[in-house]
Structure formats: C-alpha cells, structure tokens
C-alpha distance (Angstrom), angle and dihedral (degrees) to the residues before:
residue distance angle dihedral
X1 . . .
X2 3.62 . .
X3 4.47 84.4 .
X4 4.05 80.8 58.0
X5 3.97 91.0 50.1
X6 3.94 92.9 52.8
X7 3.23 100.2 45.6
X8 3.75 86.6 44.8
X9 3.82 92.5 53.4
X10 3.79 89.4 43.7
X11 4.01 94.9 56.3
X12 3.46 115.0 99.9
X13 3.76 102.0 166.9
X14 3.62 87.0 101.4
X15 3.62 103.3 52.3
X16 4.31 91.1 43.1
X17 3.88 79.2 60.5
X18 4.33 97.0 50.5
X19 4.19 84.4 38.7
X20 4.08 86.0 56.0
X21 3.94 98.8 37.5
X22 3.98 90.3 48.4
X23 4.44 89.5 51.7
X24 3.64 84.5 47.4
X25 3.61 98.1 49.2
X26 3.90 88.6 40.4
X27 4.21 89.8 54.1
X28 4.10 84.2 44.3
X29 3.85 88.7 56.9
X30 3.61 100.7 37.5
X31 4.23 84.9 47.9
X32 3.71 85.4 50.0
X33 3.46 93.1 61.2
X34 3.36 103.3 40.8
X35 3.74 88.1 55.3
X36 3.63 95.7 45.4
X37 4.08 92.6 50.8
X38 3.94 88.3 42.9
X39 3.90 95.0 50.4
X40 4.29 85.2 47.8
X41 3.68 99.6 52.5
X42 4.03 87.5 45.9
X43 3.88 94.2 51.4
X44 3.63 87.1 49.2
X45 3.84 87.0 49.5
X46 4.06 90.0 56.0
X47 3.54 97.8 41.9
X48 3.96 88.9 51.4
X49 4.35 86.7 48.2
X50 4.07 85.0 45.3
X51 3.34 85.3 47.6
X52 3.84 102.5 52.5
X53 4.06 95.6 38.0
X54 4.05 90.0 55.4
C-alpha cells in the first residue's frame, strides 16, 4: 500500500494535464474578450456610418 501511495504522490501526469487545461482556458477567456471588445467598438463604428449616410 504505502509503494501505491509514493508512486501516487510522485505522479505528475495528472497535474501537467490541469496546468495545460487552466492556460488554455485562460487564452480562451482572454480571446473572448478581445473578440467581444473588438466586435463592440466595430458595431459602434457602423451605427455611426449608418448614422451619417441617413
């Protein structure tokens, strides 16, 4: 049992994994928002146009 335990404690396969799924999720967010803020400004760009040609 206690062989199971240290090798158990000395796996870190599992924790690479959680470190590489919380960057991605952290580049998904930050992409998000980008996006999001991007996709604002530029529908406030057409409405101002829409605005000017009418």
């Amino acid at each position: 049992m206690t062989k199971f335990v240290t090798r158990f404690m000395k796996d870190e396969s599992g924790a690479t994994a959680i470190e590489y799924g919380l960057i991605a999720s952290l580049i998904a967010v930050v992409i998000i928002t980008a996006v999001t803020a991007v996709g604002t400004k530029l529908s406030g760009q057409f409405n101002n146009i829409s605005g000017k040609i009418n």
